[in-house]
C-alpha positions in Angstrom: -40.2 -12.9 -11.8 -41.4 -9.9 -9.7 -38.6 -11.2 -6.9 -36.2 -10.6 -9.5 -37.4 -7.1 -10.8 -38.1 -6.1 -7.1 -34.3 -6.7 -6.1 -32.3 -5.5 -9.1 -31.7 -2.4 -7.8 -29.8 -3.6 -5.0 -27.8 -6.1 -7.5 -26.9 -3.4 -9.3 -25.8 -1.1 -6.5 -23.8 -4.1 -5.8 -22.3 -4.1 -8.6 -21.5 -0.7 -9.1 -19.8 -0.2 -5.7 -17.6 -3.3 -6.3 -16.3 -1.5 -9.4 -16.4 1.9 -7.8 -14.9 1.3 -4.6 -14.0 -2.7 -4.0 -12.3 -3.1 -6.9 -9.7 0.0 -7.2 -9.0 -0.3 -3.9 -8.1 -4.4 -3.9 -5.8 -3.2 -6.9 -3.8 -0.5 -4.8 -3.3 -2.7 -2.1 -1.6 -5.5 -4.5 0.8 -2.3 -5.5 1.4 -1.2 -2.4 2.5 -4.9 -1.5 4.4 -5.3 -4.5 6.6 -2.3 -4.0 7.3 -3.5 -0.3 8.4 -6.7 -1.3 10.4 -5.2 -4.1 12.4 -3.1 -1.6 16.2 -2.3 -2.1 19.2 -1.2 0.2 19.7 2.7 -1.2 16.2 3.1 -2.4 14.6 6.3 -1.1 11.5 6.3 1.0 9.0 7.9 2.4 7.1 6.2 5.7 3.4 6.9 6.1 3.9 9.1 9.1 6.1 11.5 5.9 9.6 10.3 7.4 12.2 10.9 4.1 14.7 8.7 4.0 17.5 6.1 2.2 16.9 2.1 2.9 20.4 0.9 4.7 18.9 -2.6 5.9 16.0 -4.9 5.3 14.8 -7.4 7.2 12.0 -9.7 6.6 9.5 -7.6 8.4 11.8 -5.2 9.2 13.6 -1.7 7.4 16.0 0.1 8.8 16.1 3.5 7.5 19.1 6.2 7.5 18.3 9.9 7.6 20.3 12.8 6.3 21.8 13.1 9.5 23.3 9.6 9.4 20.3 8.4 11.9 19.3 4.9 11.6 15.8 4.0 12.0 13.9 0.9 12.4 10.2 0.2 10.7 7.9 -2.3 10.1 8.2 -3.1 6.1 4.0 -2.4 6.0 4.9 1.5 7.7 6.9 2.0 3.9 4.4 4.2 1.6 6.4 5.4 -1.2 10.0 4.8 -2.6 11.0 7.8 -4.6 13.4 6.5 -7.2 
């Protein structure tokens, strides 16, 4: 019984950083692969590196990305933060 009392503290620290911290964090990353996989040709995007632009092309793994300009760019689907509509 003292075992028990003597290491509930550290069960509960346990427990409140896998709420705190583990938890919110497992959720964004189920988002985050959600809104990759539910990519579109003509969605707008923003990369991680802050790169604005419209989806022309996806590939499996891949994106390829058209800037105002008319540039096409190529990026891994994972590099894909944001998609602004």
């Amino acid at each position: 019984m003292d075992m028990l009392l003597s290491l509930s503290p550290i069960i509960l620290m346990f427990v409140i950083f896998y709420f705190l911290l583990i938890r919110p964090q497992q959720k964004r990353q189920k988002q985050v692969k959600q809104m990759q996989a539910d990519l579109q040709k003509g969605n707008e995007i923003v990369t991680i590196g802050g790169f604005h632009g419209v989806v022309h092309a996806i590939d499996e793994n891949t994106v390829v990305v058209q800037a105002g300009d008319g540039t096409k760019l190529t990026f891994d689907r994972s590099s894909i933060r944001d998609v602004k509509n």
